[in-house]
PDB file of N, CA, C, O and CB in Angstrom:
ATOM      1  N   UNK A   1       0.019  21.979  -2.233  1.00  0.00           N
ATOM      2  CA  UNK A   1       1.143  21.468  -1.484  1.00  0.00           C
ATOM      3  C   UNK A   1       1.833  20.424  -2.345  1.00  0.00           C
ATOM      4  O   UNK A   1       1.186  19.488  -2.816  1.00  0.00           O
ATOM      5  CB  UNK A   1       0.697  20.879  -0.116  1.00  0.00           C
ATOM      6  N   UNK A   2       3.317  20.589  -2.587  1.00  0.00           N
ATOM      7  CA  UNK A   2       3.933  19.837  -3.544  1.00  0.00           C
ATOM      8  C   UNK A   2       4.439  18.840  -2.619  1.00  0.00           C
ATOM      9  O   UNK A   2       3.984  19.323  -1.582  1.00  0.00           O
ATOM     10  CB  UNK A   2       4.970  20.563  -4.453  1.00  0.00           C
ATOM     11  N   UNK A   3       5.164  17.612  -2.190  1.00  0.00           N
ATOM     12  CA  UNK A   3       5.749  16.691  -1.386  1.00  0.00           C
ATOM     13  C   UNK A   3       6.446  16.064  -2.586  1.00  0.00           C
ATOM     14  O   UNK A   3       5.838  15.615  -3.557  1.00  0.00           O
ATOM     15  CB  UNK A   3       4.767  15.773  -0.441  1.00  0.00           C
ATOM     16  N   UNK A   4       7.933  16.068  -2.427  1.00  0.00           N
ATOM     17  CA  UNK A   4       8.622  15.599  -2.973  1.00  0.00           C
ATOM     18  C   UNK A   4      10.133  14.754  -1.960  1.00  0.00           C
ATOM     19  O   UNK A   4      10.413  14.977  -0.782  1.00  0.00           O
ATOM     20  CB  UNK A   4       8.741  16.676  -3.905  1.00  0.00           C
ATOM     21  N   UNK A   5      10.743  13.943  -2.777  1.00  0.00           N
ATOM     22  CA  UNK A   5      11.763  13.672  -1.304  1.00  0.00           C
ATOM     23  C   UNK A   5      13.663  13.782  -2.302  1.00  0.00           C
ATOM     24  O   UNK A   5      13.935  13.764  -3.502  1.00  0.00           O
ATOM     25  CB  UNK A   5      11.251  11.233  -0.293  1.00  0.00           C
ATOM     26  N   UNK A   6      14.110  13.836  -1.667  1.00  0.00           N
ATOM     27  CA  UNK A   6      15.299  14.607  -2.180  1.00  0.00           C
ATOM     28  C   UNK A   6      16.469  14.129  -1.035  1.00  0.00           C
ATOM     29  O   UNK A   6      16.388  13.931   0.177  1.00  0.00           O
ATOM     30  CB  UNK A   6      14.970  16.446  -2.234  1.00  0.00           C
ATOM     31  N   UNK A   7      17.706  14.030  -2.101  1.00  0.00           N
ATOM     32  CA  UNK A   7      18.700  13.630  -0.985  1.00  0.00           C
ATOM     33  C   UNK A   7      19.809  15.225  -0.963  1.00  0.00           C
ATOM     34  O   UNK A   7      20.082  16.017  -1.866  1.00  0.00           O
ATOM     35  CB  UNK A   7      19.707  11.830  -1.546  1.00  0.00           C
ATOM     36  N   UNK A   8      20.202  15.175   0.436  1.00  0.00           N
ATOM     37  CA  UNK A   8      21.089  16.618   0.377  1.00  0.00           C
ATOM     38  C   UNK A   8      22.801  16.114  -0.120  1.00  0.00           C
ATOM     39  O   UNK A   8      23.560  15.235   0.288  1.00  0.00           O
ATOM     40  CB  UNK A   8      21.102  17.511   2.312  1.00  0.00           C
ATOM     41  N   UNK A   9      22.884  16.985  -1.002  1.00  0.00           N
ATOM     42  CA  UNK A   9      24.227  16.756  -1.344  1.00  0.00           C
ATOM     43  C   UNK A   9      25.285  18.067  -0.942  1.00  0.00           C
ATOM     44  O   UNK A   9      26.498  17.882  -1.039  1.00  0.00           O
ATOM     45  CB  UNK A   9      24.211  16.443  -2.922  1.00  0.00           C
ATOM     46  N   UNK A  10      24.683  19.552  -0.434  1.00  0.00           N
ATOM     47  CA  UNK A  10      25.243  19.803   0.619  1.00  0.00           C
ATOM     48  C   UNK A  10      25.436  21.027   1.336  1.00  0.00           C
ATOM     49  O   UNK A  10      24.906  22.036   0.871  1.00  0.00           O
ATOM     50  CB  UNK A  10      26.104  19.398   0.460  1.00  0.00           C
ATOM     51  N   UNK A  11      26.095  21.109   2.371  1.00  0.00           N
ATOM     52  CA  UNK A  11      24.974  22.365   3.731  1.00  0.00           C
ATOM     53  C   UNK A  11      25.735  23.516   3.920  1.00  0.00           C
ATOM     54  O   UNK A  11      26.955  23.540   4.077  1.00  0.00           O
ATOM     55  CB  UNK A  11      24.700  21.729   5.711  1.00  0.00           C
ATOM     56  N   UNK A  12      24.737  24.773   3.894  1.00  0.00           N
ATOM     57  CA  UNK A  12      25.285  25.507   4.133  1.00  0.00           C
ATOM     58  C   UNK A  12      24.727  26.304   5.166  1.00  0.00           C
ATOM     59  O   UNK A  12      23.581  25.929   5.418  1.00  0.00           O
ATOM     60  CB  UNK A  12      25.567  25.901   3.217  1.00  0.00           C
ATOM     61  N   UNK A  13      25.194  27.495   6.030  1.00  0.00           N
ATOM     62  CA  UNK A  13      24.490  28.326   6.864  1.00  0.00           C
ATOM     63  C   UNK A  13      24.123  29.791   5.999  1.00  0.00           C
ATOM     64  O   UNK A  13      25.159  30.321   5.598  1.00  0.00           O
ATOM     65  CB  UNK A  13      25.419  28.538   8.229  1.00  0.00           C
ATOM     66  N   UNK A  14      22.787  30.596   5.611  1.00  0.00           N
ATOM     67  CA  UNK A  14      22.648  31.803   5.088  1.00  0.00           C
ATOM     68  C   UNK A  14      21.890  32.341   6.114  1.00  0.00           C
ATOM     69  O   UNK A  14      20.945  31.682   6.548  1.00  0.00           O
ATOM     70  CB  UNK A  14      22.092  31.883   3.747  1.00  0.00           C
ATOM     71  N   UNK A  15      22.191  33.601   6.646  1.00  0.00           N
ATOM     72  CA  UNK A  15      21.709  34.588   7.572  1.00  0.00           C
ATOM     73  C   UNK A  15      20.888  33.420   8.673  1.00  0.00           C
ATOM     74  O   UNK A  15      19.665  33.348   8.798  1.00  0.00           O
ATOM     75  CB  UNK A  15      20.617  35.914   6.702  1.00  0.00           C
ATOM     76  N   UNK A  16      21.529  32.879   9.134  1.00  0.00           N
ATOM     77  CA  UNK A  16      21.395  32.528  10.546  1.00  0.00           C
ATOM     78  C   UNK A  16      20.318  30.954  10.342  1.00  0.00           C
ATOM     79  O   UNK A  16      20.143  30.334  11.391  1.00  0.00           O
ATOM     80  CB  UNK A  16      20.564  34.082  11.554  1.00  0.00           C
ATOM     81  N   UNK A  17      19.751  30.456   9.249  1.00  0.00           N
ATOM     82  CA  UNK A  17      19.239  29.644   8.966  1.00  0.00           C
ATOM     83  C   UNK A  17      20.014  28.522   7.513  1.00  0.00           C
ATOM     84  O   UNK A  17      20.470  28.795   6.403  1.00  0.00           O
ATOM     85  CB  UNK A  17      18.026  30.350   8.888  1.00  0.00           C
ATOM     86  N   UNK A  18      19.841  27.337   8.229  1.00  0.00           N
ATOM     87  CA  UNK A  18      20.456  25.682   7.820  1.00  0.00           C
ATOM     88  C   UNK A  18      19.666  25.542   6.589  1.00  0.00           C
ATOM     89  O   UNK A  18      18.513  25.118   6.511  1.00  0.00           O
ATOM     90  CB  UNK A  18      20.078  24.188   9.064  1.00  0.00           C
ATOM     91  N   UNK A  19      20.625  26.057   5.389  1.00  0.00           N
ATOM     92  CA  UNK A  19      20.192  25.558   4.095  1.00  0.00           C
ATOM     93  C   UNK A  19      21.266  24.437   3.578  1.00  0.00           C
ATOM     94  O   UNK A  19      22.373  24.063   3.966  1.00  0.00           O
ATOM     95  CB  UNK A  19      20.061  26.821   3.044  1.00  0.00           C
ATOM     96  N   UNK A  20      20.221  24.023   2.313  1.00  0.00           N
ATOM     97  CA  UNK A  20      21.445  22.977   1.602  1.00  0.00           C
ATOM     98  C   UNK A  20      20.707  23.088   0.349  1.00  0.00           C
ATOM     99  O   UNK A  20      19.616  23.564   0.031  1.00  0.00           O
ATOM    100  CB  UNK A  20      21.729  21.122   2.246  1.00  0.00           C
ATOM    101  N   UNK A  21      21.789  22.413  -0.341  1.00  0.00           N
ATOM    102  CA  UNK A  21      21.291  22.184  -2.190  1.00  0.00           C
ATOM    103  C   UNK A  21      20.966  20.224  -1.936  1.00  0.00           C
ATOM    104  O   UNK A  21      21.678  19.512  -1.227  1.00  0.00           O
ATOM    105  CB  UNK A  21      23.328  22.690  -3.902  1.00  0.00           C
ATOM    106  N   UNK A  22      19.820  19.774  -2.674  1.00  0.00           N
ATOM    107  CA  UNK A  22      19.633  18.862  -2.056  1.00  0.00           C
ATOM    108  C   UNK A  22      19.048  18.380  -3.775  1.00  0.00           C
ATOM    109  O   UNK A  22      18.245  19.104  -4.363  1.00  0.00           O
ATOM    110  CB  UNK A  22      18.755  19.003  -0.517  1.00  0.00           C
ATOM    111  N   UNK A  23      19.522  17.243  -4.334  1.00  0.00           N
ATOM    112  CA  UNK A  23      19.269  16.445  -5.297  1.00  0.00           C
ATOM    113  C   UNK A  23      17.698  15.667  -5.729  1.00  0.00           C
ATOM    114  O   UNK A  23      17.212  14.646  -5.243  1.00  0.00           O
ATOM    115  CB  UNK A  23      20.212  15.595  -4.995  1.00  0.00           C
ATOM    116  N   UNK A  24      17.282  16.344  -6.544  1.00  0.00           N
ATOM    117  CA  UNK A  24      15.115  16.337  -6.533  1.00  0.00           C
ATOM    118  C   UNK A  24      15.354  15.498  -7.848  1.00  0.00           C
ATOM    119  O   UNK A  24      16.102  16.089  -8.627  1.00  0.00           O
ATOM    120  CB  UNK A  24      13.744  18.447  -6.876  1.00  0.00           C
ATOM    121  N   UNK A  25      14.991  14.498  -8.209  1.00  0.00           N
ATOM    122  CA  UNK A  25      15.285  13.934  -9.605  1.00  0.00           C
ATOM    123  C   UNK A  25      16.757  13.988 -10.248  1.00  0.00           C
ATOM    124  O   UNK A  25      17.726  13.339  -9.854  1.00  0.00           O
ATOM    125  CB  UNK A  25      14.401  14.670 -10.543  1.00  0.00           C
ATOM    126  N   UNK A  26      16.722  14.954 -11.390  1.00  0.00           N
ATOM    127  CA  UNK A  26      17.989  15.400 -12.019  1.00  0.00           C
ATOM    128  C   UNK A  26      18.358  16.476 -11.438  1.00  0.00           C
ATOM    129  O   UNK A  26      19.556  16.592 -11.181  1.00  0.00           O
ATOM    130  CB  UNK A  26      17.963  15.636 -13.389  1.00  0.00           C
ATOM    131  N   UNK A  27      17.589  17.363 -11.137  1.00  0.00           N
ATOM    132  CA  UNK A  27      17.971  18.612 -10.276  1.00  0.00           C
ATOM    133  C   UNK A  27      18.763  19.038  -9.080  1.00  0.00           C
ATOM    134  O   UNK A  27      19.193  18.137  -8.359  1.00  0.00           O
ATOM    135  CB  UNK A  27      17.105  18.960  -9.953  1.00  0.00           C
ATOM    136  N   UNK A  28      19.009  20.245  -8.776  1.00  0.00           N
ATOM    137  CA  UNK A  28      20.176  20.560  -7.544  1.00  0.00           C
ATOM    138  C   UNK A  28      18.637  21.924  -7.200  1.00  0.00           C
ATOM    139  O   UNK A  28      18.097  22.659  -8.028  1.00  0.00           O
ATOM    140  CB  UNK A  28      22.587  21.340  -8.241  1.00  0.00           C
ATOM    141  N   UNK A  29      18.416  21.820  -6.037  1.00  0.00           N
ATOM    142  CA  UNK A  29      17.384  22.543  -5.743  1.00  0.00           C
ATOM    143  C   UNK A  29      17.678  23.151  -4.420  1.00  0.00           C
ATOM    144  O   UNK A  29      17.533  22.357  -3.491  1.00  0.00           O
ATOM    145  CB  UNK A  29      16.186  21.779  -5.802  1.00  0.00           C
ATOM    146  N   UNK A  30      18.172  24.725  -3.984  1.00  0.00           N
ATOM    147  CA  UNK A  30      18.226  25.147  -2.335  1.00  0.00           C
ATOM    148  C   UNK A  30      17.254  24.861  -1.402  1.00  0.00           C
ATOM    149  O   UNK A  30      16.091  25.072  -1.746  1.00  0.00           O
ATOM    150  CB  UNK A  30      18.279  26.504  -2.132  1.00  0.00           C
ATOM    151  N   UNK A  31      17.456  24.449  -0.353  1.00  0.00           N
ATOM    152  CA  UNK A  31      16.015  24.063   0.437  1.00  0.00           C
ATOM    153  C   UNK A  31      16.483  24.701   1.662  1.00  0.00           C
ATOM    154  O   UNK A  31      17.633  25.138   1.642  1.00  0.00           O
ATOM    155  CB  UNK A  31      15.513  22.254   0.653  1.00  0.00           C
ATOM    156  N   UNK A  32      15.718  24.844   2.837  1.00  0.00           N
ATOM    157  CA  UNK A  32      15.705  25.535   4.509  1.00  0.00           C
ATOM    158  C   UNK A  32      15.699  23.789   4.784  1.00  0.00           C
ATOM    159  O   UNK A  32      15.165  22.806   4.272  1.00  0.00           O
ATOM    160  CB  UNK A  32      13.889  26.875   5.294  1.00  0.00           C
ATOM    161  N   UNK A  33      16.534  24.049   5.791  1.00  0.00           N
ATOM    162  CA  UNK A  33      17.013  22.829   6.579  1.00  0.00           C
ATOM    163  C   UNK A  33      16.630  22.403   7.781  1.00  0.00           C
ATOM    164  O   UNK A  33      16.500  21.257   8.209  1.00  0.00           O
ATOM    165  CB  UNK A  33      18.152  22.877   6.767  1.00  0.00           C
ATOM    166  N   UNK A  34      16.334  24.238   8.669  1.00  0.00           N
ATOM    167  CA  UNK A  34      16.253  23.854   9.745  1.00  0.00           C
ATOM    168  C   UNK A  34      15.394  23.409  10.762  1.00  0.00           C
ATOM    169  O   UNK A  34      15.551  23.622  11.964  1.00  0.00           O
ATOM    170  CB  UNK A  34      16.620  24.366   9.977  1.00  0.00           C
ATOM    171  N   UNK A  35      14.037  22.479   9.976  1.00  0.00           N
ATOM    172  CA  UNK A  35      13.317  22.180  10.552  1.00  0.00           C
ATOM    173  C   UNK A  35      13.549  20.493  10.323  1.00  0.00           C
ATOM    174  O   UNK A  35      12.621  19.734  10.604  1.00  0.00           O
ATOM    175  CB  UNK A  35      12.176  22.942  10.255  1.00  0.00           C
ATOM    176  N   UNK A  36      14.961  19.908   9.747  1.00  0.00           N
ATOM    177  CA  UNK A  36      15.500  18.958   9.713  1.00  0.00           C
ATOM    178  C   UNK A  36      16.837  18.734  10.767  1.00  0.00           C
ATOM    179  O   UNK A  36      17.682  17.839  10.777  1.00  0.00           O
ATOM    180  CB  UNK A  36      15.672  18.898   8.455  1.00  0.00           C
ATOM    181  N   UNK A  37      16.665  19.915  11.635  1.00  0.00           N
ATOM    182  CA  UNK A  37      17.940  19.742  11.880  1.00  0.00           C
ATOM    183  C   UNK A  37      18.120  18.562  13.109  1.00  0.00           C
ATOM    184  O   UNK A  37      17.190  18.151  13.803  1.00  0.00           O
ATOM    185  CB  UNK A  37      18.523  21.170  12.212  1.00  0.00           C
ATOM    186  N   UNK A  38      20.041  17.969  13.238  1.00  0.00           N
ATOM    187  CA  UNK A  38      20.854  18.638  12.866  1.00  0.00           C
ATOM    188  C   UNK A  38      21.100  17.732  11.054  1.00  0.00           C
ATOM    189  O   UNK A  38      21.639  16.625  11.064  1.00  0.00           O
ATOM    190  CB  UNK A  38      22.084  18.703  14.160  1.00  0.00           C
ATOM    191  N   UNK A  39      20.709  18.271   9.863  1.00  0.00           N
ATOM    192  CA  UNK A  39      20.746  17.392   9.220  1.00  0.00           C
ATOM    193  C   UNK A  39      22.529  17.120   8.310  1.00  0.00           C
ATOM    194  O   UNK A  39      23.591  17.733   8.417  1.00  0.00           O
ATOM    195  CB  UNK A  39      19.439  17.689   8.441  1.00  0.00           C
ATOM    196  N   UNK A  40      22.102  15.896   7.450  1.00  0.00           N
ATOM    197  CA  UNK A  40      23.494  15.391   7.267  1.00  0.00           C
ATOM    198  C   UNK A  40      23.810  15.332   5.774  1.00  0.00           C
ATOM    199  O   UNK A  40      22.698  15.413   5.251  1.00  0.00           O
ATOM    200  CB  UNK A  40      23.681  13.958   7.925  1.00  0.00           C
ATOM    201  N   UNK A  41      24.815  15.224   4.704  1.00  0.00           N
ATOM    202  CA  UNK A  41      25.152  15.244   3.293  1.00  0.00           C
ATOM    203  C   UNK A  41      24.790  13.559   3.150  1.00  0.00           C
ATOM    204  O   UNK A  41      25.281  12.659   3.831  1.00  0.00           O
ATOM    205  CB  UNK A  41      26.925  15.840   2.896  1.00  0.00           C
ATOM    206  N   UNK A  42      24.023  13.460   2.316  1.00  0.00           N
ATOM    207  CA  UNK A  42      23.665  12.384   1.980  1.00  0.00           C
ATOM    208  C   UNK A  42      22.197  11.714   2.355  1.00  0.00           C
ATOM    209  O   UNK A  42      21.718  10.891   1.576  1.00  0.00           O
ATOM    210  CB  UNK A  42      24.622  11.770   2.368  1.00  0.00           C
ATOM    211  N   UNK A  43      21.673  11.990   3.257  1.00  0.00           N
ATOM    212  CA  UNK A  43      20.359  11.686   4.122  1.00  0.00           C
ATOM    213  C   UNK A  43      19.396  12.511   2.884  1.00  0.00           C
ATOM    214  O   UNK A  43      19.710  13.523   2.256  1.00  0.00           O
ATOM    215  CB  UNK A  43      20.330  12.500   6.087  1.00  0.00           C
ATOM    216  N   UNK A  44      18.254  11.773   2.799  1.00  0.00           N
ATOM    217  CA  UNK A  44      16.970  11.306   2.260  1.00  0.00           C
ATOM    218  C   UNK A  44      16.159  12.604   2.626  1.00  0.00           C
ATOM    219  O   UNK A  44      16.744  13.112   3.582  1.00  0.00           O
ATOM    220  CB  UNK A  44      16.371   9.809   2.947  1.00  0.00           C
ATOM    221  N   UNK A  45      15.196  13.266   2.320  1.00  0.00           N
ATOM    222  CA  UNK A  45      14.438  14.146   3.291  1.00  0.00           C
ATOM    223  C   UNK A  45      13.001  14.600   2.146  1.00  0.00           C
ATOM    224  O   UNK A  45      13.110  14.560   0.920  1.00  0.00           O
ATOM    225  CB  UNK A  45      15.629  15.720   3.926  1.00  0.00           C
ATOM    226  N   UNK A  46      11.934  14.945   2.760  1.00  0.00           N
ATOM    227  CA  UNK A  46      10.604  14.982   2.247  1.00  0.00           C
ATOM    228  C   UNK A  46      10.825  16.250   2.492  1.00  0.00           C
ATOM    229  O   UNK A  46      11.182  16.725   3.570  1.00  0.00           O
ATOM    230  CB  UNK A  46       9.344  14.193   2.809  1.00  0.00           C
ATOM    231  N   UNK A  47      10.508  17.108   0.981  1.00  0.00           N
ATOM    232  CA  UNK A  47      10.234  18.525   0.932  1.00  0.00           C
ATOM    233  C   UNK A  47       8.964  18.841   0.236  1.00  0.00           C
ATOM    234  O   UNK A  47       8.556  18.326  -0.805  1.00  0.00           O
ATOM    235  CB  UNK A  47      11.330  19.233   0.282  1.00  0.00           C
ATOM    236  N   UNK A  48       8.281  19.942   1.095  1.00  0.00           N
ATOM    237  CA  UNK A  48       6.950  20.759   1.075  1.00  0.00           C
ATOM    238  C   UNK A  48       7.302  22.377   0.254  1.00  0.00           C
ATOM    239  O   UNK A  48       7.711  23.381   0.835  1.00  0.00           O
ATOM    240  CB  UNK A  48       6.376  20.989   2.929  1.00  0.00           C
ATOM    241  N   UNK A  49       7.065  22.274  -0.918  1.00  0.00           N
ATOM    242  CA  UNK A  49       7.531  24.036  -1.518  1.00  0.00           C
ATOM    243  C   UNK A  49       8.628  24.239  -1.249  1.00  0.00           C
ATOM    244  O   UNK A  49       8.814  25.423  -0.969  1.00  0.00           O
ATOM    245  CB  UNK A  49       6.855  25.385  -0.933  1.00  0.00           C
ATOM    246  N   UNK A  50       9.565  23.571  -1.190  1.00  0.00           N
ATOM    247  CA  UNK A  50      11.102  24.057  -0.690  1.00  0.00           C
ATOM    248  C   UNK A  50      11.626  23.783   0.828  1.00  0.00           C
ATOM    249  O   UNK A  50      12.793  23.887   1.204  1.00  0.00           O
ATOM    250  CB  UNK A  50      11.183  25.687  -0.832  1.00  0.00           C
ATOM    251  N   UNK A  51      10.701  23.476   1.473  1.00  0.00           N
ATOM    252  CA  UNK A  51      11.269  23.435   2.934  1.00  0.00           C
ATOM    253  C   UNK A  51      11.219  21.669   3.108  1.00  0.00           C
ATOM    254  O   UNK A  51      10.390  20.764   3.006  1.00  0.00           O
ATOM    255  CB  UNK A  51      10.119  24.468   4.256  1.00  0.00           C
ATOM    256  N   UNK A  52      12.704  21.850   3.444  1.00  0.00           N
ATOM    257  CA  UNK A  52      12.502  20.179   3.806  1.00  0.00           C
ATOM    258  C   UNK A  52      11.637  20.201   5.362  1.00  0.00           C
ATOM    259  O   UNK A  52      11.732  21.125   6.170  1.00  0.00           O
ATOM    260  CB  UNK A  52      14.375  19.218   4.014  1.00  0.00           C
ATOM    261  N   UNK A  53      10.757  18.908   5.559  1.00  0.00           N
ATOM    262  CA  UNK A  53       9.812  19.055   6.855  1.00  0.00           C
ATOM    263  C   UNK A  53      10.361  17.663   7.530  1.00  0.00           C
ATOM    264  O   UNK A  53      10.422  17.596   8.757  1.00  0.00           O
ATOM    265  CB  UNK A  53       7.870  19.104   6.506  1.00  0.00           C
ATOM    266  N   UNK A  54      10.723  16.655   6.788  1.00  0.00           N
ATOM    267  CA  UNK A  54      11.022  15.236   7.421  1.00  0.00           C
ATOM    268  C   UNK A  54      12.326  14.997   7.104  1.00  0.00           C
ATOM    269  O   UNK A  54      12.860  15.567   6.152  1.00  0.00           O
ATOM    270  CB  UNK A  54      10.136  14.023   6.915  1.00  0.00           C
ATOM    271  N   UNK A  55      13.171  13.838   8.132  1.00  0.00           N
ATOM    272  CA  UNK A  55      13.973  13.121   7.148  1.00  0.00           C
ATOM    273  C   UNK A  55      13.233  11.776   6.645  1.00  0.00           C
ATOM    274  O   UNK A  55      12.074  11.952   6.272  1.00  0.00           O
ATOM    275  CB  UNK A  55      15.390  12.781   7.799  1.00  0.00           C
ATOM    276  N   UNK A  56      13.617  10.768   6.596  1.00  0.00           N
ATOM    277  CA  UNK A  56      13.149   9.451   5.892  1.00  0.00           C
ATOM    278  C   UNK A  56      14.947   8.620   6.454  1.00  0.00           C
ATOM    279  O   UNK A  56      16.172   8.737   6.409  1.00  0.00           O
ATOM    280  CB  UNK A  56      12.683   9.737   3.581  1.00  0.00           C
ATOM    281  N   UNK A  57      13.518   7.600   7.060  1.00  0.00           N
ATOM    282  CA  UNK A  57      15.195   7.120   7.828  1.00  0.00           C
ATOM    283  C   UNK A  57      15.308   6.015   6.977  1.00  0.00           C
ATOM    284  O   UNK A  57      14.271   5.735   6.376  1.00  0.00           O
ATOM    285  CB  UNK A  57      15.353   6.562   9.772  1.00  0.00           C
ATOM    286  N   UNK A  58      16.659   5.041   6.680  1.00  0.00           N
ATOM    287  CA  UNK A  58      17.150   4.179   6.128  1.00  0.00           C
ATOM    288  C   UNK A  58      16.044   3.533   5.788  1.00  0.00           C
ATOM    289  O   UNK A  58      15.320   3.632   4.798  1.00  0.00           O
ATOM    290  CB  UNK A  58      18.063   3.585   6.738  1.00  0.00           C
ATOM    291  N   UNK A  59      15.998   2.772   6.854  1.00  0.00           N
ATOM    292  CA  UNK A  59      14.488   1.152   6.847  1.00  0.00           C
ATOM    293  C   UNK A  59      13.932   1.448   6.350  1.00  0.00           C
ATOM    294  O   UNK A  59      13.785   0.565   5.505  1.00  0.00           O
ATOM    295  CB  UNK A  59      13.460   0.508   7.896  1.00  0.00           C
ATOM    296  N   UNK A  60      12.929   2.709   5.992  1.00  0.00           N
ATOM    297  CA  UNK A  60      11.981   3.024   4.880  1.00  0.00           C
ATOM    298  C   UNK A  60      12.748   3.372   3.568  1.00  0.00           C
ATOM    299  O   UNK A  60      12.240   3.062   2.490  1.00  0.00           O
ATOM    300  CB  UNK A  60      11.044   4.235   5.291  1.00  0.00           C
ATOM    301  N   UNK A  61      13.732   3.891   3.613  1.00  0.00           N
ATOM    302  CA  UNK A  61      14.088   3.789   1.997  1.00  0.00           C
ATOM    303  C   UNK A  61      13.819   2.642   1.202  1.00  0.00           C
ATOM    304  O   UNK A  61      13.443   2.639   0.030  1.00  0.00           O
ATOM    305  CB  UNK A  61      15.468   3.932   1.762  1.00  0.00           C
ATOM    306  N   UNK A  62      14.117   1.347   2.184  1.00  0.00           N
ATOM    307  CA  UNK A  62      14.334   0.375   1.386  1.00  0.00           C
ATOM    308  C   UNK A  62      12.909  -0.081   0.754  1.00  0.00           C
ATOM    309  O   UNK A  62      12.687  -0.186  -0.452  1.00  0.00           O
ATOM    310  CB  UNK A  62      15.082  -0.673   2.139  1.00  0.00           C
ATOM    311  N   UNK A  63      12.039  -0.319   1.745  1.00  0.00           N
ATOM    312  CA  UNK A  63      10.317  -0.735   1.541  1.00  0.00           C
ATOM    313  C   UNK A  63      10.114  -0.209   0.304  1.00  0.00           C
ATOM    314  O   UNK A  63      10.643   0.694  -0.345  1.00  0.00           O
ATOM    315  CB  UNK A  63       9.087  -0.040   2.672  1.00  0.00           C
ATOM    316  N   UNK A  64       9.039  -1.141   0.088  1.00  0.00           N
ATOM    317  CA  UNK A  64       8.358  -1.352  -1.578  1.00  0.00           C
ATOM    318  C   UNK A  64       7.401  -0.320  -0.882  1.00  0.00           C
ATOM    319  O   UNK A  64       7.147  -0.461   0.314  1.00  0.00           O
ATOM    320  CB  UNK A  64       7.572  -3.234  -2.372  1.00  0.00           C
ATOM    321  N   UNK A  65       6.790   0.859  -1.709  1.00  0.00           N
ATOM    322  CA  UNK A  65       6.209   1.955  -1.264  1.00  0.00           C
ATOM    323  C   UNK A  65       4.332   0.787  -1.487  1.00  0.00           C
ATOM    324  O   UNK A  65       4.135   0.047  -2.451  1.00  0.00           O
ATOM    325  CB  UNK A  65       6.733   3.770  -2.484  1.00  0.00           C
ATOM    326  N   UNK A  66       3.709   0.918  -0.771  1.00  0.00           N
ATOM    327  CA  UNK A  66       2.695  -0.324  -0.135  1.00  0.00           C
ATOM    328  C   UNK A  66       1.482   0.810   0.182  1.00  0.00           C
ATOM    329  O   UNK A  66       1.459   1.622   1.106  1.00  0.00           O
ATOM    330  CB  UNK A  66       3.424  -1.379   1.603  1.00  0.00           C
ATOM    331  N   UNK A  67       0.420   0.588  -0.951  1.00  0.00           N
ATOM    332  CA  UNK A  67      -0.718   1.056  -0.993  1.00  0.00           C
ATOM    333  C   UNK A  67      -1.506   0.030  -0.435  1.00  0.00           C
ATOM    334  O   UNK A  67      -1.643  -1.089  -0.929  1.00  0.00           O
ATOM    335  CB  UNK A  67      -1.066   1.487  -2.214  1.00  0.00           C
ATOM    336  N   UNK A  68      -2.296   0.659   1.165  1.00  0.00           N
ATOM    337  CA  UNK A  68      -3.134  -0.467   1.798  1.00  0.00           C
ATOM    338  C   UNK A  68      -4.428  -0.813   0.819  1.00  0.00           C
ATOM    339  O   UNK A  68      -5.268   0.045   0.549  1.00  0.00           O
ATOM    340  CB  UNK A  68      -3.680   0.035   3.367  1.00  0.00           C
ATOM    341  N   UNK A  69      -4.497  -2.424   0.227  1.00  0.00           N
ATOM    342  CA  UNK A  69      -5.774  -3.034  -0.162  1.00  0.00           C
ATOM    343  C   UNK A  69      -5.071  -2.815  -1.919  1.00  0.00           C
ATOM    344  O   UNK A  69      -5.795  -2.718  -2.911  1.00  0.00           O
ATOM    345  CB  UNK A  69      -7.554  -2.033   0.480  1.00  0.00           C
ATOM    346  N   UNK A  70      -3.967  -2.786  -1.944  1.00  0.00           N
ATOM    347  CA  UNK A  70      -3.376  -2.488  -3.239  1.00  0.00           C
ATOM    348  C   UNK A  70      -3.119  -4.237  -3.256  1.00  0.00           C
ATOM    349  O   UNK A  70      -2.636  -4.705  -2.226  1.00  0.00           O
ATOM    350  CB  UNK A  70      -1.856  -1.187  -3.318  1.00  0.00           C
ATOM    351  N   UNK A  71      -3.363  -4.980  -4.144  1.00  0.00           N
ATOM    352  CA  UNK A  71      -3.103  -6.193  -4.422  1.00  0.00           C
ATOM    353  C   UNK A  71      -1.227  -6.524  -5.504  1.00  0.00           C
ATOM    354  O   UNK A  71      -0.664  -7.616  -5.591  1.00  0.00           O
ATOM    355  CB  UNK A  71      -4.682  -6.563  -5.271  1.00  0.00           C
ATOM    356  N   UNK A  72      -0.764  -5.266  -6.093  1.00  0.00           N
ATOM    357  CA  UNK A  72       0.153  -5.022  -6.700  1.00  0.00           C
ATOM    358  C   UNK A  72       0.003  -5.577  -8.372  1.00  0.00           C
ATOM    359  O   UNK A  72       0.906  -5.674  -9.204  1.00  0.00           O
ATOM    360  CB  UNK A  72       1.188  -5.529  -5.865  1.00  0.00           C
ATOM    361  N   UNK A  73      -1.522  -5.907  -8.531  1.00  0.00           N
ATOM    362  CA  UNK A  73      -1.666  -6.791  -9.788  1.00  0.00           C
ATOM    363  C   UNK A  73      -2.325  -5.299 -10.804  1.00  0.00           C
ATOM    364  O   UNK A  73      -2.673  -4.184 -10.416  1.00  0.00           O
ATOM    365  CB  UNK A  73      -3.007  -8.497  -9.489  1.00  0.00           C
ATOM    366  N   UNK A  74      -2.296  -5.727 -11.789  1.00  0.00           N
ATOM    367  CA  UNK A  74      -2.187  -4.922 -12.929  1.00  0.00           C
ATOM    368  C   UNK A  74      -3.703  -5.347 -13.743  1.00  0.00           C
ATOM    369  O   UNK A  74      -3.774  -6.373 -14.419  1.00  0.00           O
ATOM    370  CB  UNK A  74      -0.642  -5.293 -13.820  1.00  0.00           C
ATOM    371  N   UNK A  75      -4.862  -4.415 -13.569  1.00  0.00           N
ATOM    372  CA  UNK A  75      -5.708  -4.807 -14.386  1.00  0.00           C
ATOM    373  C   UNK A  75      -5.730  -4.554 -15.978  1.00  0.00           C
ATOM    374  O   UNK A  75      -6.645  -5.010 -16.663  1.00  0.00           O
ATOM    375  CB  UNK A  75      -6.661  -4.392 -13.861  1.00  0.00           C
TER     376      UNK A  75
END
């Protein structure tokens, strides 16, 4: 299982299911949408093998990504 998070840059409908091309690093990557739906151009979203499964709302974008018992120090 790959988990990656990706922002959609933008939507289309193919045979009856909510795709989009959605920005993975440097990449432009097609993903299934519609288990994001109704989703939006620009919004954040966690993809599993291609299918986006979450969005990721604002307030967490911002957070320092926080490993519990992680002290942030560098041995």
């Amino acid at each position: 299982m790959n988990l990656v998070y990706g922002e959609i840059v933008a939507l289309s409908c193919e045979e009856e299911m909510q795709t989009g091309k959605v920005r993975v690093g440097g990449a432009i990557k097609r993903v299934v949408l519609d288990l994001v739906s109704p989703a939006q151009i620009g919004e954040t979203i966690l993809l599993c093998d291609g299918v986006a499964i979450a969005k990721v709302n604002a307030e967490r974008q911002t957070e320092n990504n926080y490993v519990p018992g992680d002290t942030g120090k560098t041995h």
